[in-house]
C-alpha positions as CSV (number, residue, x, y, z in Angstrom):
1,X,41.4,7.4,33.7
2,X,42.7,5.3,30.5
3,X,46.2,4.7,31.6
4,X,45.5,4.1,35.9
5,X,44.5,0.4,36.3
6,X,43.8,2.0,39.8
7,X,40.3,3.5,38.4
8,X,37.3,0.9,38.3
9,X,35.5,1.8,35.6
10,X,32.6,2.0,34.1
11,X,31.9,4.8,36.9
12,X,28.5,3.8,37.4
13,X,25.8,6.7,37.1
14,X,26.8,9.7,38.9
15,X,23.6,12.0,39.5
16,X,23.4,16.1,40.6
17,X,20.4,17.6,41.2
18,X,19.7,18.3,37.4
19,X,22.1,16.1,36.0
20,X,23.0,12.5,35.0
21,X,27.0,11.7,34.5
22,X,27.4,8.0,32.5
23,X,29.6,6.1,29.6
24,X,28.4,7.3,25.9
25,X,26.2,5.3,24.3
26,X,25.2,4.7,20.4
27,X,22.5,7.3,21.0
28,X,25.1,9.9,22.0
29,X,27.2,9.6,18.4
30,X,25.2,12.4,16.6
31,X,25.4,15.0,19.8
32,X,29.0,14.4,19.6
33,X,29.3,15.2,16.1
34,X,27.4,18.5,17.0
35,X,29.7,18.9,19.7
36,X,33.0,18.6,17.6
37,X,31.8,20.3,14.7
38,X,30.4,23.5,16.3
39,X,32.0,26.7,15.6
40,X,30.7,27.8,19.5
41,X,31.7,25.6,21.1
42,X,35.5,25.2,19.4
43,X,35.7,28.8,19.0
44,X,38.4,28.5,22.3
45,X,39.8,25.2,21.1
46,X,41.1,25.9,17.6
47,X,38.0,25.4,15.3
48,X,35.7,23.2,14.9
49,X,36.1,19.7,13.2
50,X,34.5,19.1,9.2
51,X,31.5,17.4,10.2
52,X,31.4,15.2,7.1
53,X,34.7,14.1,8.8
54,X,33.1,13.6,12.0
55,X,30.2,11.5,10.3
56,X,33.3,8.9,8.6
57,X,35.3,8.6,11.3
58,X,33.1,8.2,14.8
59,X,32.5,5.2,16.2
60,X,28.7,4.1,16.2
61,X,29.4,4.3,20.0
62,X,31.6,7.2,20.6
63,X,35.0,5.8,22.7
64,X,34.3,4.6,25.9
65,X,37.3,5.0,28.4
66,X,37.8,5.6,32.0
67,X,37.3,9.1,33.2
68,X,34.9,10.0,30.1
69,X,31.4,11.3,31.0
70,X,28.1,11.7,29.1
71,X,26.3,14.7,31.0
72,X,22.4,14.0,30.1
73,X,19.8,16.5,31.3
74,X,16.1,14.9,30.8
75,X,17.3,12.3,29.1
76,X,19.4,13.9,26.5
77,X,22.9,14.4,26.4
78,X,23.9,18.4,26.7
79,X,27.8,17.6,27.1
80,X,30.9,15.8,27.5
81,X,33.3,15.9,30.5
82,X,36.4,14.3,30.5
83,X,39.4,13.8,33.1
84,X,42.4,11.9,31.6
85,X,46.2,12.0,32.5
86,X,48.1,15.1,31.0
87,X,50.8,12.9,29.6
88,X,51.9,15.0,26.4
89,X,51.3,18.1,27.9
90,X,52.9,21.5,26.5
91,X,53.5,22.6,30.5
92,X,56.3,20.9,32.7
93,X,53.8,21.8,35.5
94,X,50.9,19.9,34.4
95,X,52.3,16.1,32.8
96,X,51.2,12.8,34.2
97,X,48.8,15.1,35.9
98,X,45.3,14.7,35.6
99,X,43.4,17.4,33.4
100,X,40.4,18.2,32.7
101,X,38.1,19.0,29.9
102,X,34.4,19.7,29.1
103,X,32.5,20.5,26.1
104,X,28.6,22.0,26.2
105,X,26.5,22.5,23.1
106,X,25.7,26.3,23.1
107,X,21.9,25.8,24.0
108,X,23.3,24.6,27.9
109,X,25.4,27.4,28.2
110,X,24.9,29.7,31.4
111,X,22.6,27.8,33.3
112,X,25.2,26.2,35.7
113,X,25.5,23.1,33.8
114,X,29.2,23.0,33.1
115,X,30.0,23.6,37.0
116,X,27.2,21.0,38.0
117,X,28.7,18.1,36.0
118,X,32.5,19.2,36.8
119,X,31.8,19.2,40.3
120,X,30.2,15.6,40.2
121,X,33.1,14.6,38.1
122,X,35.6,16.1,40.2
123,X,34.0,14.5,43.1
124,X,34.1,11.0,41.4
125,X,37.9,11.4,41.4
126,X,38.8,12.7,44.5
127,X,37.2,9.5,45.8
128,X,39.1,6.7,43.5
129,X,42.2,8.7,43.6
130,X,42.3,10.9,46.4
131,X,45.2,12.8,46.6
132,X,46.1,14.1,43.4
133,X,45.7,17.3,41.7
134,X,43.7,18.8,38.6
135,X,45.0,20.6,36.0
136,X,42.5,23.0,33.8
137,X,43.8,24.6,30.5
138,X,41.9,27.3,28.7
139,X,42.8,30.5,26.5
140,X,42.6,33.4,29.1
141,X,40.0,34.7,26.5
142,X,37.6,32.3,27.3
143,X,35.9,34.6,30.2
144,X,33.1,31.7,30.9
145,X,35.9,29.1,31.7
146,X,37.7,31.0,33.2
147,X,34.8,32.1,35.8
148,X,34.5,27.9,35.9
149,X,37.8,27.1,36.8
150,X,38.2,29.6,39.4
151,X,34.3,28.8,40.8
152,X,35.7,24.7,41.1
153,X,38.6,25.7,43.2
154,X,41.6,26.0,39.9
155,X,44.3,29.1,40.8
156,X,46.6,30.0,38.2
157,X,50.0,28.0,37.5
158,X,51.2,30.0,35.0
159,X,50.3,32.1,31.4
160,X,51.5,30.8,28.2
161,X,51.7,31.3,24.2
162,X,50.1,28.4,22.4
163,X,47.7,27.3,19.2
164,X,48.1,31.2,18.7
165,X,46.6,32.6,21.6
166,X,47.4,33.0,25.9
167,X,46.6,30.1,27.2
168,X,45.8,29.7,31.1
169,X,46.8,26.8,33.5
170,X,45.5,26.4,36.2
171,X,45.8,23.8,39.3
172,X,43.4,22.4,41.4
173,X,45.0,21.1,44.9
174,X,44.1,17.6,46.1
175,X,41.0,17.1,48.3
176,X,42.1,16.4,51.8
């Protein structure tokens, strides 16, 4: 995580039975851009980005930091997940937390992917920084996450009002 000297990082390759968890590389740039400009896959998240934007401002390697994973299936990268310290967060019950996000393209949606490459991430974490909780944001109208979060162990903290819609946080206990 980009503010825990505690993390050694890069992570190393982290690999599920379908999945491969690593740093971005250059080749990931333009399935970023797809990412962050897609309607889909912001229609939870407050709209997508202005992919000429997107094409101006990202990095010929998209920003490498501690606790953010390229999930590759076959060799080409499906989705993003990312753990980082919830430092600015809207919730009293979720700063300096850690929190986690993910992003699929729409084509890897419902096959299982998303839980897959959480779980391995989640895994990662428990084990350089056992001990500390997970917090998982989503709007409460995002059914699919909200099957997720429930499915990798997140109960509800509490329901809030934000970026015009409810919003759900939930908390995932520390491994023991």
């Amino acid at each position: 995580m980009s503010d825990s000297g505690q993390v050694p990082w890069p992570a190393g390759l982290i690999r599920t039975e379908r999945l491969l968890l690593r740093e971005p590389e250059a080749r990931d740039r333009t399935t970023f851009i797809e990412l962050l400009a897609s309607p889909e896959v912001h229609a939870y998240l407050g709209g997508p980005r202005p992919r000429d934007e997107l094409e101006r401002e990202m990095p010929e390697v998209p920003e490498r930091r501690p606790g953010s994973f390229v999930v590759e299936l076959d060799g080409a990268m499906i989705g993003q997940v990312l753990l980082r310290r919830a430092t600015g967060h809207r919730r009293p019950a979720a700063v300096g937390k850690a929190d986690l996000g993910y992003l699929f393209l729409p084509e890897a949606w419902g096959r299982g992917y998303a839980a897959e490459a959480c779980a391995a991430a989640l895994g990662w974490f428990d084990g350089v920084l056992p001990g500390e909780p997970v917090v998982l944001t989503t709007q409460s109208a995002n059914v699919g996450s909200m099957r997720l979060a429930a499915k990798l162990g997140f109960t509800e903290v509490e329901r809030f009002h934000a970026w015009g819609a409810e919003q759900w946080l939930g908390l995932r206990p520390p491994a023991t």
